[in-house]
C-alpha positions in Angstrom: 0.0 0.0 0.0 1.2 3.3 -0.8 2.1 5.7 2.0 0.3 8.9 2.6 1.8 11.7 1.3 2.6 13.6 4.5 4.4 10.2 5.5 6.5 10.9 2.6 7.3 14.3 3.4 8.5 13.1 7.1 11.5 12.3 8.3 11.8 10.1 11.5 15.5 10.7 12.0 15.0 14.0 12.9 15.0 16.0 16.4 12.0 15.2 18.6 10.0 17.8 18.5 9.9 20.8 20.9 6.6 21.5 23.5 5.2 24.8 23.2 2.0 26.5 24.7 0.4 29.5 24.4 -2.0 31.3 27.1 -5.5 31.8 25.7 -8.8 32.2 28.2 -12.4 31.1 28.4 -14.9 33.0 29.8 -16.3 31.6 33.2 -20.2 33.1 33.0 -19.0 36.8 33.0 -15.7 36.4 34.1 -12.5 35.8 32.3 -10.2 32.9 33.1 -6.7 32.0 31.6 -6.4 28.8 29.8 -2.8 27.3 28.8 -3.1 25.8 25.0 -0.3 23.3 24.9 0.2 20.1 22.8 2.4 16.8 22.8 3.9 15.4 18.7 4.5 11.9 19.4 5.2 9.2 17.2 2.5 6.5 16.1 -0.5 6.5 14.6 -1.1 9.9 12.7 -4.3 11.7 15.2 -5.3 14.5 16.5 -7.3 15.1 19.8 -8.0 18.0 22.0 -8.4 17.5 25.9 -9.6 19.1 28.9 -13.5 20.1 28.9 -13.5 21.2 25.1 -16.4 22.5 24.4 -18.5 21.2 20.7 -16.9 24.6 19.1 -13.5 23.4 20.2 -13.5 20.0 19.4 -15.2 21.5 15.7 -11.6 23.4 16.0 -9.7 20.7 14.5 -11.1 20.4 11.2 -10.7 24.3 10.9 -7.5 24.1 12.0 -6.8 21.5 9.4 -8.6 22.9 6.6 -6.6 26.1 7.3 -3.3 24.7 7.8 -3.4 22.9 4.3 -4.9 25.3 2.1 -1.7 27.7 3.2 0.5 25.1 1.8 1.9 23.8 5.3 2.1 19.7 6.2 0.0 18.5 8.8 2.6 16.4 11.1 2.1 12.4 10.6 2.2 12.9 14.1 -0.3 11.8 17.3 -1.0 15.1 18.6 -2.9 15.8 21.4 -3.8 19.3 22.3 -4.4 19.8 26.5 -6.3 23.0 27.8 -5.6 23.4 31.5 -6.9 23.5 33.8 -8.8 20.4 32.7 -11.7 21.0 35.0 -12.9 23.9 33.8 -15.4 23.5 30.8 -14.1 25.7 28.0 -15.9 27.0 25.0 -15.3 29.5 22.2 -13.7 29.8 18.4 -10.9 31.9 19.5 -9.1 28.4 20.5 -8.7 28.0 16.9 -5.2 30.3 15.9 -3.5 28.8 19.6 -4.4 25.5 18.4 -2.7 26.2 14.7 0.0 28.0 15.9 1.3 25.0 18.4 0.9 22.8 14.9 2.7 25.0 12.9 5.5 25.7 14.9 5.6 22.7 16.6 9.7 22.4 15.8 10.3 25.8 16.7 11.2 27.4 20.2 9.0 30.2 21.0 9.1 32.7 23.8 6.4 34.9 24.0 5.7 35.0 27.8 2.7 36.7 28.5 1.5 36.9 25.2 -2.3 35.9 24.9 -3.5 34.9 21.3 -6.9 34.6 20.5 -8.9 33.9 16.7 -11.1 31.7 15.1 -9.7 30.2 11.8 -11.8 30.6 7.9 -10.7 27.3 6.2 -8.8 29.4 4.2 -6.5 30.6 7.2 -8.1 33.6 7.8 -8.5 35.1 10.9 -11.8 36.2 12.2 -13.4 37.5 15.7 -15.9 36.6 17.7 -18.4 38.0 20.2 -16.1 37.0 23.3 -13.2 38.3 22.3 -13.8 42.3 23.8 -15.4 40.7 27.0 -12.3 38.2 27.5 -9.6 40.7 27.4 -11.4 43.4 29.0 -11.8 41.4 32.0 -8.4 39.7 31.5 -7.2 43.8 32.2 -9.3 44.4 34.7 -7.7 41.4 36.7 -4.3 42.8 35.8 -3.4 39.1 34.0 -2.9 40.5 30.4 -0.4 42.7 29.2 -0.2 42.2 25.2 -2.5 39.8 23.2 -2.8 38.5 19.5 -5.8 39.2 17.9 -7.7 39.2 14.8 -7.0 42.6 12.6 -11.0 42.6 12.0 -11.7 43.2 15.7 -9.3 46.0 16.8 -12.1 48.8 16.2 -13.5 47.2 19.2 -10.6 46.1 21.0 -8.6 49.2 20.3 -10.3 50.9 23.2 -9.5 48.9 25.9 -6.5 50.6 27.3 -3.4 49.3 28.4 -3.0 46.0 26.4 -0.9 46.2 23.6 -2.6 44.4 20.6 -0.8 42.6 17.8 -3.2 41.8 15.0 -3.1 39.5 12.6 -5.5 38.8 9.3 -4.0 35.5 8.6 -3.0 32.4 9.7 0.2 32.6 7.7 1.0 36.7 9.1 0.5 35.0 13.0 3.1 32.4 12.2 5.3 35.1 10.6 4.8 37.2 13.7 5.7 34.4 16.4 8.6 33.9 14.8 9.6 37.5 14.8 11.8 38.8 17.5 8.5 41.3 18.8 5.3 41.2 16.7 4.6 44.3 15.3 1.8 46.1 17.3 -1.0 49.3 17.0 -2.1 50.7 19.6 -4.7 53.4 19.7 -6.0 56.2 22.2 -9.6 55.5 23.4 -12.0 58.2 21.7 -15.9 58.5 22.0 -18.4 60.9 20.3 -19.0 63.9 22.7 -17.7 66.1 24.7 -15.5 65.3 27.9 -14.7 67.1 30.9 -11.3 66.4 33.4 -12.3 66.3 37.0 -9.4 65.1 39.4 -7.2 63.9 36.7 -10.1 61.4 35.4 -11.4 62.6 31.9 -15.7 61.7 31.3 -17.7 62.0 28.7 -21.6 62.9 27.7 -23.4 64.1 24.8 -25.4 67.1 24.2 -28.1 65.4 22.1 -31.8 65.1 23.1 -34.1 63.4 20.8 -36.2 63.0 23.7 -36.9 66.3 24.9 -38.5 67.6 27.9 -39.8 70.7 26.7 -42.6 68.0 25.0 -44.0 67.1 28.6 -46.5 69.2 29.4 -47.0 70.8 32.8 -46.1 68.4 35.9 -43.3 70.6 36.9 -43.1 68.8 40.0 -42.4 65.5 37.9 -39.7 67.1 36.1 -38.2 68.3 39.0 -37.8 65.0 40.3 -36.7 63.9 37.5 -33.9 66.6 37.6 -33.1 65.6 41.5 -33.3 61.3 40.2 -30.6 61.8 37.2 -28.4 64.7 39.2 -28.2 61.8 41.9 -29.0 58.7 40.3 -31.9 57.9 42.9 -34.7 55.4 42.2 -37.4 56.8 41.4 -41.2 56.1 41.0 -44.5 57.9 39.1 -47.9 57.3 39.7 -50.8 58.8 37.8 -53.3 58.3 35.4 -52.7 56.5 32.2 -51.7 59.2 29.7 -50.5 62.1 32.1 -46.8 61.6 30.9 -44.8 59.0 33.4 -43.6 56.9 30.3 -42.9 60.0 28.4 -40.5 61.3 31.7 -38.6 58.0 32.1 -37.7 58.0 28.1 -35.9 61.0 28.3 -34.0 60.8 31.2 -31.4 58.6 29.7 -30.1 62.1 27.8 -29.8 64.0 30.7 -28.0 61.7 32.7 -24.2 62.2 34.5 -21.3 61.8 32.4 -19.4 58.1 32.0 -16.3 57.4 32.6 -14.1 55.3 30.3 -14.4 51.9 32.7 -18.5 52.6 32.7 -18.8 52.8 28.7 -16.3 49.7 28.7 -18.5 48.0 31.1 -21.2 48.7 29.1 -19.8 47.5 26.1 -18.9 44.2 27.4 -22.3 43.3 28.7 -23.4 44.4 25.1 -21.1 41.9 23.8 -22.3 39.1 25.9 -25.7 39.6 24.7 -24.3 39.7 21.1 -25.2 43.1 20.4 -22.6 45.2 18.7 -21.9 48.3 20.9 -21.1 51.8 19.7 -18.8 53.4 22.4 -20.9 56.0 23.0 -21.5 58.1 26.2 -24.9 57.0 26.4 -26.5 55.3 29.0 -28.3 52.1 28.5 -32.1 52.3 29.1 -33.4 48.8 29.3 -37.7 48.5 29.4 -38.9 45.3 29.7 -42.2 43.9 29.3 -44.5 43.0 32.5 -44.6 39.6 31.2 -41.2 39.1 31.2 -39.8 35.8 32.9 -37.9 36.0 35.9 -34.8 34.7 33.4 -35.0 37.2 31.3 -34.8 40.3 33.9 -32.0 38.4 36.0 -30.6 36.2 33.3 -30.0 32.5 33.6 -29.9 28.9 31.3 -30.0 25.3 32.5 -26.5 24.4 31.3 -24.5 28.0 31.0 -26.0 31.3 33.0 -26.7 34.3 30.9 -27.3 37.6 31.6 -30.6 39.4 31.4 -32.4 43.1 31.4 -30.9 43.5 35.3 -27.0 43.4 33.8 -27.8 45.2 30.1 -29.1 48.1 32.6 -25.4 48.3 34.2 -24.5 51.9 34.7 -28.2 52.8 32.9 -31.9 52.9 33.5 -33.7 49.9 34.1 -37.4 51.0 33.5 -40.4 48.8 34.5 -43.5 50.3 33.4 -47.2 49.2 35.0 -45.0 48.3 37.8 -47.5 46.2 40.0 -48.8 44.0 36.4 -44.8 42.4 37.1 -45.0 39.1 38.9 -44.1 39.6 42.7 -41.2 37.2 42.3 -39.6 39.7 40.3 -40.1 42.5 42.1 -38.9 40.9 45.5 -35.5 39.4 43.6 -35.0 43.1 42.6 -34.7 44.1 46.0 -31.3 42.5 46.2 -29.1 44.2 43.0 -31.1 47.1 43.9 -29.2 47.2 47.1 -26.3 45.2 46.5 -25.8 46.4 42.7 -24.9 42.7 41.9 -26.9 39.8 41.0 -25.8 36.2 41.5 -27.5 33.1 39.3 -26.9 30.1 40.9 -27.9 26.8 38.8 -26.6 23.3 38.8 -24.0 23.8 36.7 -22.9 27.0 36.9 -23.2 29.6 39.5 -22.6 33.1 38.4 -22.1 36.7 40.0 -22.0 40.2 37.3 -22.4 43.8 37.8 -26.1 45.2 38.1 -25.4 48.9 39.3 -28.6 50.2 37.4 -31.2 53.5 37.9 -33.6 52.1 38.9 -37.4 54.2 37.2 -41.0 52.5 37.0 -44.3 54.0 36.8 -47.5 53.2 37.8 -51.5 53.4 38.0 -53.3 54.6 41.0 -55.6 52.0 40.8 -56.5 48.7 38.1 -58.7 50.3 35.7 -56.4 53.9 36.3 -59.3 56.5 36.9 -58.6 57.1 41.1 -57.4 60.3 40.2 -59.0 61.6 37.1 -61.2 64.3 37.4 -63.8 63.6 34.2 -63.7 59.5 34.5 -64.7 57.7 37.5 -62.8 54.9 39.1 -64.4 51.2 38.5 -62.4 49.9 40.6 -63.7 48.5 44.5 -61.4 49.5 47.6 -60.8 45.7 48.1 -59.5 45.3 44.4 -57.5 48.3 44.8 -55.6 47.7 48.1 -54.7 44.3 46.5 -53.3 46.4 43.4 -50.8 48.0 46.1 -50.4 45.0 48.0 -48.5 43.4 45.3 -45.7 46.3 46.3 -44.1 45.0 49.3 -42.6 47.4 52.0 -39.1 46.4 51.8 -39.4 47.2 48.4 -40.4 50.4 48.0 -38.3 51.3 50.8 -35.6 51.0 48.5 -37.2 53.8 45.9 -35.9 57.7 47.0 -38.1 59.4 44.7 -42.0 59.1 45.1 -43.9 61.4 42.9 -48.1 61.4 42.0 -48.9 63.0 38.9 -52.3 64.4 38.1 -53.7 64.9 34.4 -52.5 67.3 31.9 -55.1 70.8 31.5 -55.1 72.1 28.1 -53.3 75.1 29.7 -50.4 73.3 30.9 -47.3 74.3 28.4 -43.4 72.6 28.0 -41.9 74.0 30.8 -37.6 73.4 31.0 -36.2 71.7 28.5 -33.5 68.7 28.2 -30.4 71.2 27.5 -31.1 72.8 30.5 -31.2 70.2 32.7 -28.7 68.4 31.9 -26.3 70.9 32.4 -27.3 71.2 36.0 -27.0 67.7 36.3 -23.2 68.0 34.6 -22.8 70.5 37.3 -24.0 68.7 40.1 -21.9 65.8 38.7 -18.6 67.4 38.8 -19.2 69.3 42.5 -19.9 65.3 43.7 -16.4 64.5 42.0 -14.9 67.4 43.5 -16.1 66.2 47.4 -14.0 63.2 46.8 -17.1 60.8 45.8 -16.5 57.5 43.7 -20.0 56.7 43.3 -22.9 59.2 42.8 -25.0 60.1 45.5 -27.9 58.2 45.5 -25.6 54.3 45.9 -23.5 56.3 48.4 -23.0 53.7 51.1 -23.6 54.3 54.9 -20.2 55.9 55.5 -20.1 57.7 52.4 -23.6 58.9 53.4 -21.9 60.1 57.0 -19.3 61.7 55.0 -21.2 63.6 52.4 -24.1 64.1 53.5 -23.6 66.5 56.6 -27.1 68.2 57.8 -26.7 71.9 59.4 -28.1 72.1 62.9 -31.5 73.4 61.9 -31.4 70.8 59.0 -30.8 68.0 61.4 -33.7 69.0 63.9 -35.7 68.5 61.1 -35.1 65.1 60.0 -35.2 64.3 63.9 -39.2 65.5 64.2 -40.1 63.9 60.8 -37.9 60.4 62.4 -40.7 60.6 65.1 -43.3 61.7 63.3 -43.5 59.5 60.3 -41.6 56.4 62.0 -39.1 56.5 59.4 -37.2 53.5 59.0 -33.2 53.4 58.7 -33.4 53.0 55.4 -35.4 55.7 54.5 -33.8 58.5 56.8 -30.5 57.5 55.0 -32.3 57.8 51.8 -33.8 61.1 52.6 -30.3 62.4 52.9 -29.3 61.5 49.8 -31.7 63.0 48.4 -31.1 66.5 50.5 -27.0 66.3 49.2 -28.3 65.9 46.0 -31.1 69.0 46.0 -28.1 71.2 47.8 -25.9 70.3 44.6 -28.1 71.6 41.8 -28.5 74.0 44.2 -24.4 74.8 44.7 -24.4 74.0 48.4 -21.9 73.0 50.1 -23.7 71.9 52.9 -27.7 70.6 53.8 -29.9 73.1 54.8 -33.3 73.0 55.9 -35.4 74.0 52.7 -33.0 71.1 51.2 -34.3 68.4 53.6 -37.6 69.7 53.5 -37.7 69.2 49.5 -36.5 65.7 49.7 -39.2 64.6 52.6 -41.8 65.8 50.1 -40.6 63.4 48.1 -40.6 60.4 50.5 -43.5 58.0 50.0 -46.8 58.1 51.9 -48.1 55.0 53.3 
């Protein structure tokens, strides 16, 4: 029988060949986690296998890899190789194995030093290089656990990956340019500068950035003045915030246009952002605009939190990080929901835990939602009369718990729109008080806005003048105000006295943000 034609190409007198292997990762839910490629060329019967939890798309790897590696004109080694990924008790997944995989073939009688270099690409059968949707999510959280310093990656994906900072990023568009490049004493590299539409202001040596554009205005919501100023105090602060009122008197129209007026991002927000875009296979933008997330009432608890039998995946909750998540007809959601909320409301993270896979991610969202004051809507109308019976309407309210709404700053009842009522303030306007408030909170030293102050940042920002304090301590006693809601309340005060240029809370400041404070 005649040998095969790589067999004929081989020589079995030559040196054993040498054992490289290259770092690559896999993501681990939302989190990055380093994975060494490496490979053993023994002699024997000519295979190929890859070990250690590969995933389908992996295993699919080798006849790319093959494909690819023949159509460039380079022999497949008679060899039985057998590619490891360790650790081998972590499941792995992803294309991006693919150019590791080919390189270790390739060069497999070459000595190669490239500590600390990462390579990452899925192969075309004709050795091209392509992305994927992990890629920007890998590295980015790669950097943010300080594990990556340089990576290889496909030339097609640096638009994206160019704005991570401090990785430098060696692209390649084929197969045969990485193997060119690994054997090159330093790969050639481009790095670029992060840039963003907008404009950008420098407050304590951090540079953030926002847009002056309002297709949503607020000069189209007519009258409720005292809506819109809560919606001024709610986006200055980032407090939660909820509307009640009749069906048509403008809560949906307020919630979709305070996404434009919201604080400036910094460059780790918009990257945060953009990786939780990526994981839901969306294609992000870079903008400096927040994310406003609205889903439906009927949404599954899955959905909102995220979550799979097999592999946890994120849901409305995380594509609302550093952004609104809006829930509209608020008491129609199931009460499952709304009591799960409570915790990334709080906590500002959500953990998933399922049998085979248990997974924590970022959920620091603005929390909006707007209401009916009864079923049928009409309690407050003037002209329509409510059909509704007391019984059906305290179980309307009922499905709110307590501990839930204690966790809202902002409680605001809006009554119908006259045909006298005219756009009062519009969206330019307030956002630059909201820019301004923004940078005085930066300037106090503040990492976090606010409204998600925690309890000693509250002590430490949030300092009531005497009359200010004697105040809060007669509405403590009169209205039984729980912890919660008197730390709430001053929040709310720092953030009035900031539009306001305060330095410190006065009493017409505290006064304005217990008018605010729900009634029971």
């Amino acid at each position: 029988m005649e040998a095969p034609k790589d067999l004929l190409n081989y020589d079995e007198n030559t040196e054993s060949p040498r054992i490289n292997a290259f770092e690559c990762a896999t993501l681990d839910g939302v989190q990055a986690r380093p994975i060494l490629v490496e490979a053993t060329f023994t002699k024997g019967l000519p295979g190929f296998s890859v070990v250690g939890l590969a995933g389908n798309d992996i295993q699919e790897a080798k006849e790319r890899v093959k494909a690819a590696l023949q159509t460039n004109d380079f022999t497949f080694p008679p060899l039985k190789i057998t590619v490891n990924l360790a650790p081998s008790d972590l499941k792995k997944s992803g294309t991006h194995f693919d150019l590791p995989i080919a390189l270790l073939i390739a060069l497999h009688r070459e000595e190669i030093h490239k500590d600390g270099l990462y390579i990452f690409g899925e192969l075309g059968l004709d050795g091209r290089v392509k992305s994927s949707s992990q890629l920007f999510p890998l590295i980015l959280s790669l950097k943010e656990q300080g594990l990556i310093s340089r990576a290889m990656v496909p030339a097609e994906a640096m638009p994206h990956l160019s704005h991570i900072p401090n990785v430098e990023l060696h692209p390649v568009e084929t197969l045969e340019e990485a193997i060119t490049a690994m054997k090159a004493e330093r790969p050639t590299h481009r790095s670029e500068r992060f840039e963003t539409e907008g404009e950008s202001i420098e407050i304590g040596g951090e540079r953030y950035y926002f847009q002056r554009e309002y297709p949503e205005d607020f000069r189209d919501v007519k009258g409720q003045e005292l809506a819109k100023r809560a919606a001024l105090i709610c986006a200055a602060g980032m407090h939660n915030f909820l509307m009640e009122g009749s069906p048509g008197c403008g809560k949906s129209m307020i919630a979709k246009r305070l996404p434009y007026i919201l604080p400036p991002m910094s460059e780790a927000e918009m990257l945060a952002v953009a990786k939780h875009q990526f994981l839901d296979s969306q294609t992000p933008d870079f903008r400096p605009q927040r994310p406003f997330r609205s889903p439906h009432h009927t949404a599954t608890s899955a959905s909102i939190f995220g979550g799979g039998s097999h592999s946890a995946r994120i849901g409305e909750v995380a594509l609302a990080h550093r952004g609104i998540l809006f829930f509209d007809e608020l008491p129609h959601f199931q009460k499952s929901v709304l009591e799960a909320l409570r915790e990334p409301m709080q906590d500002r993270r959500v953990h998933i835990a399922r049998v085979h896979s248990k997974v924590s991610y970022e959920a620091d969202f603005l929390f909006v939602a707007a209401m009916n004051p009864c079923p049928c809507g009409n309690l407050l109308a003037r002209n329509r009369s409510c059909r509704c019976s007391e019984r059906e309407i305290r179980r309307y309210r009922n499905r709110l718990s307590d501990p839930f709404l204690d966790r809202v700053d902002l409680f605001v009842t809006m009554q119908e729109v006259e045909s006298s009522d005219r756009g009062g303030v519009d969206s330019a306007t307030m956002h630059s008080q909201v820019i301004e408030a923004f940078r005085r909170q930066k300037e106090r030293g503040q990492s976090a806005p606010n409204g998600k102050l925690n309890e000693a940042e509250t002590e430490r920002f949030c300092v009531l003048d005497e009359e200010a304090q004697r105040v809060l301590d007669q509405a403590v006693d009169r209205f039984a105000l729980s912890h919660r809601s008197i730390v709430s309340i001053r929040r709310v005060a720092r953030t009035i006295a900031d539009l306001e240029g305060s330095t410190t809370i006065g009493k017409r400041h505290l006064l304005e943000a217990l008018s605010f404070r729900r009634r029971k």
